[in-house]
N, C-alpha and C positions, 0 to 999 in steps of 0.2 A: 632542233631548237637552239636558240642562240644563247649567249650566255649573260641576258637582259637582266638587272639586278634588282631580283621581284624577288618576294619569299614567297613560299610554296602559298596554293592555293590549300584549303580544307581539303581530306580526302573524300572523294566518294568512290565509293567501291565499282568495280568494273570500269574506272573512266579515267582517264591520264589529261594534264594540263592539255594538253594539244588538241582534245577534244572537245575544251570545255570553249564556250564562244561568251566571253564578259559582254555585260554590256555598260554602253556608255561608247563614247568618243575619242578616236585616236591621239595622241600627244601629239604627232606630228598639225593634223588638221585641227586641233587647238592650237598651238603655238602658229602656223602660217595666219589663221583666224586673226589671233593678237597684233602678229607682225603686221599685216594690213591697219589694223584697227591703232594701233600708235603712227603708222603713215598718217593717218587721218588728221589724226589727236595734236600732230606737229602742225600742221596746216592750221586748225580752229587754234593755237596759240599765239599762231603771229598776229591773230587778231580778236581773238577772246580771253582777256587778261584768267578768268575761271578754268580756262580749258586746261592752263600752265598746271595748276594745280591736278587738274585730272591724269593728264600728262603724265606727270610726278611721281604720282600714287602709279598707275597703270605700270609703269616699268620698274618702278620697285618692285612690284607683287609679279612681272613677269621673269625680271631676271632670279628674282629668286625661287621660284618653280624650274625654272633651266636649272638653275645650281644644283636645286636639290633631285634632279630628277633626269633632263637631259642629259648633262654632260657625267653624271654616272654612266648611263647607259651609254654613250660613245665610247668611255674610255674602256667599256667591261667589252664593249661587240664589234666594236672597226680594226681592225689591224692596227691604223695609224692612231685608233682611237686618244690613246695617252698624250700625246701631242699636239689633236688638234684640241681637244679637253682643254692643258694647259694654255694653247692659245684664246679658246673662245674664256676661258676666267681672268685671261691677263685684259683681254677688249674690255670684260665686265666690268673691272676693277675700274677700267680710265672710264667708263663710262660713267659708272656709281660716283665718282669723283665733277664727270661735267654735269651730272645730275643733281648733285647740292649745290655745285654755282647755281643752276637754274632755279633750283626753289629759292635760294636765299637772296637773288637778283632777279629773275625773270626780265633778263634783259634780250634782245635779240641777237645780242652776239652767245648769250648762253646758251638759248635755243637753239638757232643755227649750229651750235659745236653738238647737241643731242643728237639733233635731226640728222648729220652726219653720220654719226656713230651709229646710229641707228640702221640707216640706210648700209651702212659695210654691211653690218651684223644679219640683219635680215639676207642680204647677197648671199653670206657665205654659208648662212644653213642650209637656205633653198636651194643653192647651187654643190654644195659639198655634203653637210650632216645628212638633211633627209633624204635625198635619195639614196646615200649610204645604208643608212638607219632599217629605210623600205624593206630593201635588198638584205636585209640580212637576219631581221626583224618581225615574228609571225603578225598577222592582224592581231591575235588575242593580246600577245605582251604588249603591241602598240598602243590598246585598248586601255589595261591592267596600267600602263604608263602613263595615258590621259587622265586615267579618275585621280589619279597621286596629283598629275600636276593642278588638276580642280581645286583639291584638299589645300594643295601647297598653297595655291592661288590665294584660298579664302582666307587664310590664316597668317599669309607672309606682312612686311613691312609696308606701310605707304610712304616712308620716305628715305632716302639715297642714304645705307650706313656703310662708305669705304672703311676699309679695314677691319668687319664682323669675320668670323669663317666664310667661308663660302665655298665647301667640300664637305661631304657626309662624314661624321653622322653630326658634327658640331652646329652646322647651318639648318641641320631638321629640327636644333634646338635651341638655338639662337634664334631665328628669324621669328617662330611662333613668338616667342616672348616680347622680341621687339615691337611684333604686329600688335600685339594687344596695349603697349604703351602707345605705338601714333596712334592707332583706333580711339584712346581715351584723349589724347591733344587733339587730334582728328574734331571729335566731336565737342571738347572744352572751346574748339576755335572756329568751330561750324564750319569745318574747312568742306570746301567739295573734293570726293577723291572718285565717285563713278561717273563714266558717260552718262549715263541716264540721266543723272542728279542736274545735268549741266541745262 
């Protein structure tokens, strides 16, 4: 077992984590899921002023699910993990940064500099974190690691706060709180913040 930064499951007698089978959806195959679904979401901006907006929201609530839940788990289960950690939060950070140009201009040089960032970040999970992660990673904790990043999903920020925490345990109680102030501007300014909505 690896040393995934989950807290014990309930006991049931005769039966050890390794046996138990969660259910729900891997973290990995939800975040690859997202990273496509904001490819998307860059494309409908360049030419659906609303999509900007979806956009916006969408990577706020995903970087901050990675914060609190990926790059935990890298930095507790890869060898290298502490490093590339500190890499993928230093990317966050310039992104959370080209992500408030974007809301507060939605111009296409703003965009362009997201879609960018976006396009490395996605690269270097797919090609570096997950298959890491796979490898060293049971199905169940991957599973146990999806349903957190859901929670984290539904509850995180819709829009770009550089300079919040963004390392545990600060950022599992920061971002709730900030989430529930955009959610109220959110809906004070009938902003759209989901795909569907659009």
């Amino acid at each position: 077992m690896s040393a995934a930064p989950l807290p014990p499951l309930p006991p049931v007698p005769g039966v050890t984590d390794d046996e138990l089978e969660p259910a729900g959806r891997s973290m990995i195959e939800l975040l690859e899921e997202e990273h496509d679904r904001l490819d998307l979401l860059c494309s409908r901006a360049a030419t659906e002023p609303a999509a900007s907006d979806v956009l916006v929201a969408t990577l706020a609530r995903h970087l901050s699910a990675e914060e609190q839940y990926l790059y935990p788990a890298v930095h507790s289960v890869l060898p290298e993990g502490p490093a590339i950690a500190e890499r993928e939060l230093a990317a966050d950070a310039d992104l959370l940064v080209a992500l408030r140009r974007l809301h507060s201009t939605a111009d296409g040089a703003a965009l362009q500099s997201v879609a960018e960032r976006i396009r490395q970040h996605t690269h270097r999970t797919a090609t570096e974190v997950f298959p890491a992660l796979r490898a060293r990673c049971s199905d169940g904790e991957l599973v146990r690691l999806g349903n957190r990043v859901e929670i984290a999903r539904s509850a995180a920020p819709t829009r770009p706060h550089p300079g919040t925490p963004s390392t545990p345990p600060l950022n599992k109680i920061v971002d709730p709180a900030l989430g529930v102030v955009d959610k109220v501007m959110d809906a004070l300014s009938r902003r759209t913040t989901w795909e569907e909505d659009l």
